[in-house]
N, C-alpha and C positions, 0 to 999 in steps of 0.2 A: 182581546186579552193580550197583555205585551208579552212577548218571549225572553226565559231567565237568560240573561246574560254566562254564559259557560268563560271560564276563567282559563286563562292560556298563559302558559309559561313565559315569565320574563326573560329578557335577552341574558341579563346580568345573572343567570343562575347557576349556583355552580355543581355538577353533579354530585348525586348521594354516595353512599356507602354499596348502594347496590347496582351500582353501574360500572358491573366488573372492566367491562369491555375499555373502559377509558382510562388512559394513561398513567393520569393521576392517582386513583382510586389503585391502581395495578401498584404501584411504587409504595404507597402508604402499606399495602398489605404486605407488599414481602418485608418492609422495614419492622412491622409488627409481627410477622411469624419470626424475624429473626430474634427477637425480642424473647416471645415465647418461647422458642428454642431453647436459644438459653437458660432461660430460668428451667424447664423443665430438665434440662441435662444437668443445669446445681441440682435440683432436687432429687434428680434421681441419683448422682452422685451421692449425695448426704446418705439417703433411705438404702444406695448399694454399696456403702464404704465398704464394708466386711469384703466381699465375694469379689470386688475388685481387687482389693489389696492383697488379696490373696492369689490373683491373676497376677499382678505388679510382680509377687516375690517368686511365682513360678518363674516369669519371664527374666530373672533378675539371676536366678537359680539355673534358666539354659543358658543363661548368656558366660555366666563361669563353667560350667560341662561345656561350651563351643570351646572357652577359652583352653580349656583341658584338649580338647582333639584335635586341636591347630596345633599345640606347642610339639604334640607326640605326629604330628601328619609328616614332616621331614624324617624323620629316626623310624617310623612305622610305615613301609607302605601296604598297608590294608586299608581294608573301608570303612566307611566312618562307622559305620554302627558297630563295628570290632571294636574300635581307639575308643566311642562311645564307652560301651561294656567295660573295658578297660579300667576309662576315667572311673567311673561307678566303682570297680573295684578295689582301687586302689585309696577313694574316698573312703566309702564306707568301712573299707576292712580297715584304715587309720583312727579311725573313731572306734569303730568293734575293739582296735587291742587297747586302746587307752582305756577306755571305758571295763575292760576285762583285767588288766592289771593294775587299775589305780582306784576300778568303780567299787569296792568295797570300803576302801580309805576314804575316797574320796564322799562318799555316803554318810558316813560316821561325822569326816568334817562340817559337812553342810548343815547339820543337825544341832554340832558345835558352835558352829558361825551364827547360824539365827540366836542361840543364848547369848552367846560373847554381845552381840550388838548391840540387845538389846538389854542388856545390862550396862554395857555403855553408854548408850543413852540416857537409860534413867541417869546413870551420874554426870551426865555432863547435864542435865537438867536441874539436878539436886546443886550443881556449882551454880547455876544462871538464879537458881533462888536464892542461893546465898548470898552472890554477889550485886542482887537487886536488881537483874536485868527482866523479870516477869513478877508479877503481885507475889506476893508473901504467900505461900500455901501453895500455888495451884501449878506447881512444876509437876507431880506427881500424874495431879486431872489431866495436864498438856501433854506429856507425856504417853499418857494411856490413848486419850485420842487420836493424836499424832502415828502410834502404831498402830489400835486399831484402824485408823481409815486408812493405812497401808495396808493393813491385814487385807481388809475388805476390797480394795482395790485390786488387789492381787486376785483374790478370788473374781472378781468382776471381767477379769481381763480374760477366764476362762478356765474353765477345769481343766486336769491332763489328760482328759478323753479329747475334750476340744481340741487342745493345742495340738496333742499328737496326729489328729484329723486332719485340721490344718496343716499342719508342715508335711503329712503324705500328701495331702493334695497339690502342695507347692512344688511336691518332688515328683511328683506324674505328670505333673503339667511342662515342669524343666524338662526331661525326659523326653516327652514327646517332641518340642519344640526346637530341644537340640539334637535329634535325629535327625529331623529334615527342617532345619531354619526355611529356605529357600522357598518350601511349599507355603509356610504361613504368609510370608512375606508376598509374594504372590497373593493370596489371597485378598490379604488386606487389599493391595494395589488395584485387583478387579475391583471395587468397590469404591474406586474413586473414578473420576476422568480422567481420561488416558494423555491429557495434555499437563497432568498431576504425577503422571506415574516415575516419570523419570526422578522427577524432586525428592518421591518419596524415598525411592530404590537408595538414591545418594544420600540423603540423609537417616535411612534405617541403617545405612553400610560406619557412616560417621559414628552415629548412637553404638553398635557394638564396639566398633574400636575400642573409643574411648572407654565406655563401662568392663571391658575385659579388661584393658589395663585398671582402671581405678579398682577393680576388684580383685586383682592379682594383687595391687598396693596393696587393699585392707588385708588381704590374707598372712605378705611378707610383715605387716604393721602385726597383728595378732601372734604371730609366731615367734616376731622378737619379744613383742612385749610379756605375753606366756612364759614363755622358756625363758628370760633376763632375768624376769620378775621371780618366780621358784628360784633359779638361783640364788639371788640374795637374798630371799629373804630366808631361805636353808641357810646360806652363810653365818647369817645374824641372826638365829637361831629362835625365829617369829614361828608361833603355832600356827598350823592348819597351811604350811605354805604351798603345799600342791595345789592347795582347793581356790587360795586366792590369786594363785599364779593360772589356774584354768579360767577362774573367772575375768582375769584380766585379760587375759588373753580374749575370749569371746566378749567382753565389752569393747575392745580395740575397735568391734567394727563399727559402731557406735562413733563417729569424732563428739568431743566433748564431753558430753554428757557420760559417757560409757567413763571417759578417763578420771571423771570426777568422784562417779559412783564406786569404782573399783579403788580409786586413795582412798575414799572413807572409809569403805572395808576394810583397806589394808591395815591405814592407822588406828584407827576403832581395835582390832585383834593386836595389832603390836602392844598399845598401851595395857592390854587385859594381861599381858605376860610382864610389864613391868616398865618404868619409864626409858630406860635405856633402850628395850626392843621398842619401844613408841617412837622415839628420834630416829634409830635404824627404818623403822619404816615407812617415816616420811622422806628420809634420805634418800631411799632407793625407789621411792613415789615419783620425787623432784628428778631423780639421776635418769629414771626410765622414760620419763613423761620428757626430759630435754634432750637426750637422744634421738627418743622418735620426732619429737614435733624439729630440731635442726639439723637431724642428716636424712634420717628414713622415710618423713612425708615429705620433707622437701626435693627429696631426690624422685621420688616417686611422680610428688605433684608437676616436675619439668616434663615428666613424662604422660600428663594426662588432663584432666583438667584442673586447673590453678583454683580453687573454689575460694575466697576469703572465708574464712573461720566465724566471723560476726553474720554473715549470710545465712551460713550452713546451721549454725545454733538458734537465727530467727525461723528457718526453713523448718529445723527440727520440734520447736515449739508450738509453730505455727499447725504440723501434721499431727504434733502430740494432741494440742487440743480438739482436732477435727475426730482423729482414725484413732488417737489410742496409744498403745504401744508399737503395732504394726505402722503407724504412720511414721516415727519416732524410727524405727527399726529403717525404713526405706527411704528415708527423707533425702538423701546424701545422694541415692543414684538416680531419684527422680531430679535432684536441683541439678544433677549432670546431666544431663535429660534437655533440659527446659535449657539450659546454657546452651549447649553442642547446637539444638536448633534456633536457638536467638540468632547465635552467629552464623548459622549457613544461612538462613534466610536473609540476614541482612547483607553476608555477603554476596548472594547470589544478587538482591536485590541490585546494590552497589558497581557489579560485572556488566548487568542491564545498563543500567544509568550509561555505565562509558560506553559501551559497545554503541548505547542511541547516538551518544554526543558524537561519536566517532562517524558517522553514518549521517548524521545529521551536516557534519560540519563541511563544506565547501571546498574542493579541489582547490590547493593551490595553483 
């Protein structure tokens, strides 16, 4: 009886998927778990927008309280969690008297402001039907829509249980962080290789710089534009002007967007008092919007990062549709973020390059 021929591996074979041990098969799997990595860090991104971005604003939040206890560390010498305490009080009790001497006015406007607008609306609806620029009839329909899915948006974006949750969590998180920056920082840097840690140290020290200055900007940008803004518009004698001169001011930190939404308001309310305060307060729209964008962010921008404006409004867009309002709200110190380390790493990379060639290169 003849014996079954047993079947033996060809020379030409190349190993499987399960022959870790080999080179090959080694190389193809970390290219695939870095694969997988990634997607899983987008997805968990996506699924953890909320809780991150609310990490983002804590951290965005110590980075202006550091700013506050540097500027006061020459004039103070005590310890930081004194100048800390300090900054906090001086914060908070600034907000506490505004809000104590103007929060009752200021309450009554806001209440004003949503009729005024939304009466404007409709009429500038009611002109786009008349002049043919939507179907005969249905400016009224558009119009209703167009508010309610604001309405509703607004509500979506979070009750004021939420939000105020929110922005105390962003304000313990700051708090903590700018107590002891040093310690987090650290932390982070255990957690990488220690042949990493310098890079990091240098470029987390680059990243504050910079965002203390850009954030010290938006604060000198809200403050002129606030304070300008009420004035004129008291001047020229436009309703509700403390409420729209607060609001512009805290859209200030906002670029773009913030500056658009706050002229709509503005001219929206002038025209409800009459066309002459409606020109006045495009005037002092165009007057406030060209001071800050050619002396105030320019002088600033020499001092921080140069950001283009067409960047910062894709960047802003880009966050709005991902995260919301909160992405929208942070979009400007995360694009300073993402800049600041383009350019260390390239140039660090750049320093390498000549040092090699230098070392490379041949004694005369």
């Amino acid at each position: 009886m003849a014996k079954k021929s047993v079947p033996t591996p060809a020379a030409d074979e190349r190993p499987g998927p399960a022959e870790f041990r080999d080179p090959l098969v080694r190389q193809e799997m970390r290219k695939a778990t870095v694969w997988f990595g990634m997607a899983l860090a987008v997805a968990g991104i996506i699924f953890l927008a909320q809780p991150l971005l609310l990490i983002i604003g804590g951290m965005i939040f110590a980075v202006l309280l550091d700013g506050g206890v540097r500027v006061l560390g020459p004039y103070l010498p005590i310890g930081r969690g004194w100048r800390l305490l300090l900054v906090l009080i001086i914060g908070f009790g600034f907000i506490g008297w505004v809000f104590y001497f103007a929060g009752t006015t200021i309450a009554d406007q806001a209440e004003s402001l949503r009729s005024v607008v939304a009466a404007q609306f409709d009429e500038l609806m009611k002109l786009a039907d008349r002049s043919g620029l939507i179907p005969k009839g249905q400016a009224t329909d558009l119009g209703s829509q167009i508010l309610g899915s604001i309405g509703r948006l607004t509500s979506a974006l979070g009750s004021a249980i939420g939000a105020v949750t929110s922005l105390i969590m962003m304000i313990v998180i700051g708090m903590f962080v700018a107590a002891e920056p040093r310690l987090y920082d650290r932390g982070i840097a255990w957690m990488l290789p220690q042949r990493h840690r310098a890079d990091f140290y240098r470029m987390a020290d680059k990243v504050g710089f910079t965002l203390r200055r850009l954030l010290f900007g938006r604060l000198v940008g809200m403050v002129f534009e606030g304070v300008f803004t009420y004035l004129m518009l008291m001047l020229g004698g436009v309703p509700m002007a403390a409420l729209l001169g607060l609001v512009t001011g805290i859209l200030a930190f906002i670029p773009n967007i913030g500056a658009i939404t706050s002229g709509i308001l503005m001219v929206a309310v002038g025209f409800s008092a009459g066309t002459t305060t409606g020109v006045w307060a495009i005037i002092v729209y165009f007057v406030v919007q060209n001071i800050d964008g050619y002396l105030v962010v320019p002088y600033i921008a020499r001092r921080t990062v140069d950001l283009a404006p067409a960047i910062v409004l894709g960047m802003q867009l880009l966050m709005g549709a991902l995260f919301g309002l909160l992405g929208i709200l942070f979009a400007d110190p995360i694009l300073a973020t993402l800049k600041v380390i383009l350019i260390d790493r390239s140039d660090h990379a750049a320093a390498r390059s000549a040092t090699a060639r230098r070392k490379a290169k041949p004694p005369a």
